[in-house]
N, C-alpha and C positions, 0 to 999 in steps of 0.2 A: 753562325758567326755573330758575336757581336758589334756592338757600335764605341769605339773609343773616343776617337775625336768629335767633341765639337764646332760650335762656331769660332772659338778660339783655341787651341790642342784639346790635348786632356785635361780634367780639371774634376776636382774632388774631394771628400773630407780626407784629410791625411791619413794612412796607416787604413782604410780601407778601400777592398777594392774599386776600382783600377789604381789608387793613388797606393800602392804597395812596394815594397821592396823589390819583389819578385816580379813585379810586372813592370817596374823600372828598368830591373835588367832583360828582359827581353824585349824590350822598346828599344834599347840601345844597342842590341844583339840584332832585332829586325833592320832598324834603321842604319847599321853600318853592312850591312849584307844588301838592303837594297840599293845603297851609293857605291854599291863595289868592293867593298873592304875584303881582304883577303885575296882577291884576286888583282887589283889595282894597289901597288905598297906606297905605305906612305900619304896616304890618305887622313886627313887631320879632319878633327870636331873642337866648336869651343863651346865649351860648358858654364855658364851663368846659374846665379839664382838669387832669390832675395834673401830678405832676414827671416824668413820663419824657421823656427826650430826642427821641422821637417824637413827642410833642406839637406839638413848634413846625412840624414836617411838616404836621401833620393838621389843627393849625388852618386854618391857613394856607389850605389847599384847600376846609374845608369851609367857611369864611368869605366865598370868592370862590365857591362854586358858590349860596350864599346871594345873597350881592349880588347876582350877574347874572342872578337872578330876580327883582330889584327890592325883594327882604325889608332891611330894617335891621337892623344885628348892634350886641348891646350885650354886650363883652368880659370877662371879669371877670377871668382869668388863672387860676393853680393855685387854686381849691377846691373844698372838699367837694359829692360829689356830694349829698347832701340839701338843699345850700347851692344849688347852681343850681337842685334843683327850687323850693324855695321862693322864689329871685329871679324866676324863669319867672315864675309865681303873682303877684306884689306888683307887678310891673313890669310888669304887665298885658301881657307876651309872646306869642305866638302860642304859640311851643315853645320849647325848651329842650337844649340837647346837652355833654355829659359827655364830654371825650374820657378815656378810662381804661380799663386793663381790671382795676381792684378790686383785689385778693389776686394779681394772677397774678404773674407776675416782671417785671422789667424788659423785656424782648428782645418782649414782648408788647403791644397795645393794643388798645382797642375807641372804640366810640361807642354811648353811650345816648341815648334820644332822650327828652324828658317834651312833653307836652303844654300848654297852655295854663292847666291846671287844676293843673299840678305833679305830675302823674300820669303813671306811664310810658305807653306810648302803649300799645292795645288790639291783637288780633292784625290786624281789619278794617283800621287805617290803616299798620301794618307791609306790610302786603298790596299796600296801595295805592303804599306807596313802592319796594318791590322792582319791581312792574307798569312803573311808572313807568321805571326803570333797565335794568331788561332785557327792555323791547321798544323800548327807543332815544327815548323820548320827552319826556329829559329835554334836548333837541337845539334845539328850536325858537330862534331867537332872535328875539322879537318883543319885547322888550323894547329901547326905546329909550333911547340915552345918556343922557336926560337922567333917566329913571325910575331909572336902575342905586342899587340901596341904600347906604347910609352906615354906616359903621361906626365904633364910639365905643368907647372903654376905661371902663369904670364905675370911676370911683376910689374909689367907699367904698362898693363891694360886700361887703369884709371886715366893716367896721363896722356895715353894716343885717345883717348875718348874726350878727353878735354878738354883737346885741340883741335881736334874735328868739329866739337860743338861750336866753338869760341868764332870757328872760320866760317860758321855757315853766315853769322853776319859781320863777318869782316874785321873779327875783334874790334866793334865798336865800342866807345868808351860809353860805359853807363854811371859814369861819376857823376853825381850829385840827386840821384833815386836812393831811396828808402826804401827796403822791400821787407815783407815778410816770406818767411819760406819754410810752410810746413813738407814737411820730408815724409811723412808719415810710418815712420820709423822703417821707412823699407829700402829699398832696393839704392834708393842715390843719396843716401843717410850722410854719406860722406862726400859724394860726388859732385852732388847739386852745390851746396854750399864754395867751394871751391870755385867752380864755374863763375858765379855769380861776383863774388869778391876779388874775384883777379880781373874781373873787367870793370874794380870799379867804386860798385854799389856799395851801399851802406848794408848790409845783411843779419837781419834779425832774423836768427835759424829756430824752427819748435820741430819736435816730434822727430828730431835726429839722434834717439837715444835707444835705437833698439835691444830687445832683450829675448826675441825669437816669438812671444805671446802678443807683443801691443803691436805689430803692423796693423795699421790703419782703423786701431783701436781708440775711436775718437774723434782722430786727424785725417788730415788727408783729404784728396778730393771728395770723397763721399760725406765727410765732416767743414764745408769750409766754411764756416761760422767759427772753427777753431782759430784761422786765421783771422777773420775778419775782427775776430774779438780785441786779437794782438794789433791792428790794423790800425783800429779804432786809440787802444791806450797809447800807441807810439808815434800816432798822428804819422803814420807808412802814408805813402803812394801809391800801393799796389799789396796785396796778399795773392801767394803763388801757391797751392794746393796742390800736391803732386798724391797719387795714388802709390798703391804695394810697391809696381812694377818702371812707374815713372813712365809709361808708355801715352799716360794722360795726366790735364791737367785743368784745374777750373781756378778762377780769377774771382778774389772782388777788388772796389774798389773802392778810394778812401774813407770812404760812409761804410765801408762792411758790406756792400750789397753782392749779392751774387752777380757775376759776369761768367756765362757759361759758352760751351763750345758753339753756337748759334753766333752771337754776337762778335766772338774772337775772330773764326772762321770769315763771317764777312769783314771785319774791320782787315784783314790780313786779305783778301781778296781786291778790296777799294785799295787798298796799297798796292798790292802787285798792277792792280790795271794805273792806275794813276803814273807809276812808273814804266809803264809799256811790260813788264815781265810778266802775266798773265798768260799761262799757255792755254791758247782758244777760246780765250776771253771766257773762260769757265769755270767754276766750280763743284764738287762732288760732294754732297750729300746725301744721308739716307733717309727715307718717309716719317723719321723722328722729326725733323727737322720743322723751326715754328712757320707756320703761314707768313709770319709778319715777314721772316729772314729771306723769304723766295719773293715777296712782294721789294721790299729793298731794294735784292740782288737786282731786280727785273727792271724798276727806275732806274738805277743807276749802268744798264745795259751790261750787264755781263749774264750769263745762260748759267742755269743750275740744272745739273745733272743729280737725279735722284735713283738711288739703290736700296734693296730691303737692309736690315739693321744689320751690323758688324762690321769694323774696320776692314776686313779682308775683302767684302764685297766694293766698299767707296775704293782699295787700293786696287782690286781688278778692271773696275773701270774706271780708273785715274791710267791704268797701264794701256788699256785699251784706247783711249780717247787722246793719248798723248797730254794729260791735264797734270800740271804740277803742284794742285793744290787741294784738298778734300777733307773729310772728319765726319766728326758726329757731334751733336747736342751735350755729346755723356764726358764731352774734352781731348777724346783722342782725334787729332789733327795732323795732317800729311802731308809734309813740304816735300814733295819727291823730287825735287832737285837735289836735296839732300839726306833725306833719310826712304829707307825703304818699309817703314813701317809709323805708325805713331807715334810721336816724339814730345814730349811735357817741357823737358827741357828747351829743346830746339823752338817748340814753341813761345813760350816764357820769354827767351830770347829775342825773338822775332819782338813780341807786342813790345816790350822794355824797348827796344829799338824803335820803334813807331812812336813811341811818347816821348824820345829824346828828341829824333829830328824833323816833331813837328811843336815840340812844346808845348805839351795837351796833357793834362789830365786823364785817364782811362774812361773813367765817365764821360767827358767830352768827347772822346773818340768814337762811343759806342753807341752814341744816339741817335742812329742813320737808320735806326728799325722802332719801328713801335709792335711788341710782339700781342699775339692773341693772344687773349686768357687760356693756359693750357694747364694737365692736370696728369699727372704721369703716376699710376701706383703701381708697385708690387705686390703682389700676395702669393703666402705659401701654397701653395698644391701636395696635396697626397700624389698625383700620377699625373701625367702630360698625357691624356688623352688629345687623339686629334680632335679638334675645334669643330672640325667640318663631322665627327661624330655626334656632339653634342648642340643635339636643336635648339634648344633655347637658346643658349650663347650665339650657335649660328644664327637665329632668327631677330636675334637683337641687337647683331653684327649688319644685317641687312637694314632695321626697321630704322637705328642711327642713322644710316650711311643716307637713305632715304628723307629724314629729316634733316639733315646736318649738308644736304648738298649746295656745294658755292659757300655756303656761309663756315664749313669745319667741319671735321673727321671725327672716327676714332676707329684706333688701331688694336686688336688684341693678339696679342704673342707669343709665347712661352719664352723664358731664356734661353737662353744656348749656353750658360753658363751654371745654374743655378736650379733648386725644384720651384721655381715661380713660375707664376701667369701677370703678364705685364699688360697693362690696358690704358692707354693714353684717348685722352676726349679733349678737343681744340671747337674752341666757338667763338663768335663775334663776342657773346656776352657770355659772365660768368654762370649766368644764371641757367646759362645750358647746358654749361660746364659741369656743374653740380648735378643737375637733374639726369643727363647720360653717363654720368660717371657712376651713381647709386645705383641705378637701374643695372650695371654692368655689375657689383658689387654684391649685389642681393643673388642675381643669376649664380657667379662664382661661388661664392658662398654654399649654396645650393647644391650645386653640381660637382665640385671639383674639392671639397672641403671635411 
């Protein structure tokens, strides 16, 4: 049996396998046969996805493996992934599916799946749907012509998403902010923009001109220098960087400088506790997270909860701990009072709100941390050999850890998204930064290259 899901669904270059036509619709054939479909009537799915030109492939297949297990599909077109969890949820859905694959390039796609409850799905029901697909059982056709599902385009899915966002703070008025707002030609091309304007803002929209090839070709969180550029000529307030999928999102500030999920995450956390709404005076972060931000958190007495890397894990134990607030460094952030997943939007939202009603500057809000010199790369890999295979790497995973105690880390990973090997080095000084980061660099190269 193989391995389909990820740390985030399935994800992969378009038009090869898993990311196929064929295995679209038995993804959607598994996963309405494991919610009941056919035997439970009337059982509804909402289907999402961004702007890539793959998309209208992958609909299309997992729409018809849906129907011919008798589920109803309610359509909503390009939006945000936090936006279909939360339709899942309202629209009293069975499940919920994302076609996108976030941050990655165009040439790429995946499928997310949520649940009923607007939550991604758990590993036991991921389990169930691979089961499903590769021992051939998603084949039966007992489903009669006349049970076959229906499928409807939801025309004011934008609108009920709108308003949900607009209510998380209160439709607060943001009139007299500047903003930029790269879109990154994906997923809230048109959504984001609206949001923003109806509350207000003065809104300088870029990279809202998708054409199925340029998501996040350039722009976008992974690019925000794109913003910060416009940031800088229009003398903005704030540049808002949203990724493919809008489930994340990275900030600079009026100098262009980067302001990432680290600094957001606690400036949104000294908020919630300063107004008493802090659920258990905590926060959820995962081991990405800088030194400086848990030194912060820790003076100003609120507890940080750390998790291994991926949104899923900070939201399982945000569920677990009863904690309404969580993220990651890379900008996806979790207001679970309001969204059941990472929200760019809802975020953006939030900080724009923090700098109206304390009348602060984003820089001035965000100087309650002095971060360590850290050093995060990527590099391609031929195969994801396990770590604990490869002794070098392991022994210079230990020989760091050893030198680097009390004073910084370093972390090495594989993606859960991508063929990389991810290797972050944190030290009081740069100069150790550099010297464990090469040493990490030379090994890989070696080994895995």
């Amino acid at each position: 049996m193989g391995k389909l899901f990820g740390t985030d669904g399935i994800r992969g270059r378009a038009n090869v396998y898993p990311i196929t036509p064929d295995m679209a619709l038995k993804i959607g054939r598994a996963t309405a046969m494991t919610f009941g479909a056919g035997v439970n009537h009337g059982l509804k799915a909402v289907v999402g996805k961004d702007t890539r030109l793959s998309g209208y492939m992958l609909e299309k297949a997992l729409v018809s493996g849906l129907l011919s297990m008798g589920m109803d599909v309610l359509e909503v077109g390009p939006m945000p992934t936090p936006a279909v969890a939360h339709l899942t949820k309202s629209m009293g859905a069975a499940c919920g599916f994302m076609i996108t694959a976030s941050h990655n390039p165009a040439h790429d796609n995946g499928i997310k799946i949520f649940g009923g409850d607007g939550f991604k799905l758990p590993d036991s029901i991921e389990n169930q749907i691979e089961k499903l697909i590769f021992d051939g059982e998603t084949c039966p056709m007992n489903i009669p012509a006349e049970a076959i599902g229906r499928a409807a385009r939801i025309d004011d899915a934008r609108g009920r998403y709108i308003e949900f966002a607009k209510s998380s703070i209160k439709n607060q008025s943001l009139k007299g902010l500047k903003i930029v707002l790269d879109c990154a030609n994906g997923a809230a091309y048109s959504i984001a923009p609206l949001i923003f304007s109806e509350l207000g803002a003065e809104v300088i929209v870029t990279a809202n001109r998708p054409n199925g090839l340029n998501i996040n070709d350039g722009c976008g969180a992974m690019h925000y220098e794109h913003a910060a550029e416009l940031v800088r000529k229009h003398k903005a307030d704030v540049g808002i960087s949203l990724d493919g999928d809008a489930d994340r999102v990275i900030f600079c500030d009026t100098a262009g400088n980067e302001v990432n999920g680290d600094r957001i995450i606690g400036l949104c956390a000294l908020d919630l506790k300063n107004t008493g709404r802090l659920a258990e005076n905590s926060v959820v972060v995962t081991n990405m997270s800088n030194l400086g931000f848990c030194a912060a958190m820790k003076k100003a007495g609120i507890n940080v909860e750390e998790t291994q890397v991926g949104d899923r894990y900070v939201i399982e134990r945000m569920r677990q701990g009863g904690f309404n607030l969580g993220g990651e460094q890379s900008g996806h952030v979790v207001f679970m009072d309001y969204a059941t997943t990472g929200d760019g939007i809802i975020t953006a939202l939030h900080v724009l709100k923090i700098m109206v009603a304390n009348g602060k500057k984003l820089h001035e809000l965000i100087n309650f941390m002095t971060e360590f010199p850290q050093v995060i790369k990527s590099i391609p890999v031929k195969d994801k050999r396990p770590i604990v295979e490869i002794s070098a790497l392991r022994d210079m995973i230990i020989e760091s850890e050893q030198a680097l105690a009390g004073n910084g880390r370093a972390i090495v990973r594989y993606s859960g998204t991508e063929s990389k090997i991810r290797v972050l080095v944190e030290a009081r000084q740069q100069e150790q930064v550099d010297f464990w980061l090469n040493k990490f660099l030379e090994v890989i190269e070696r080994e895995l290259q």
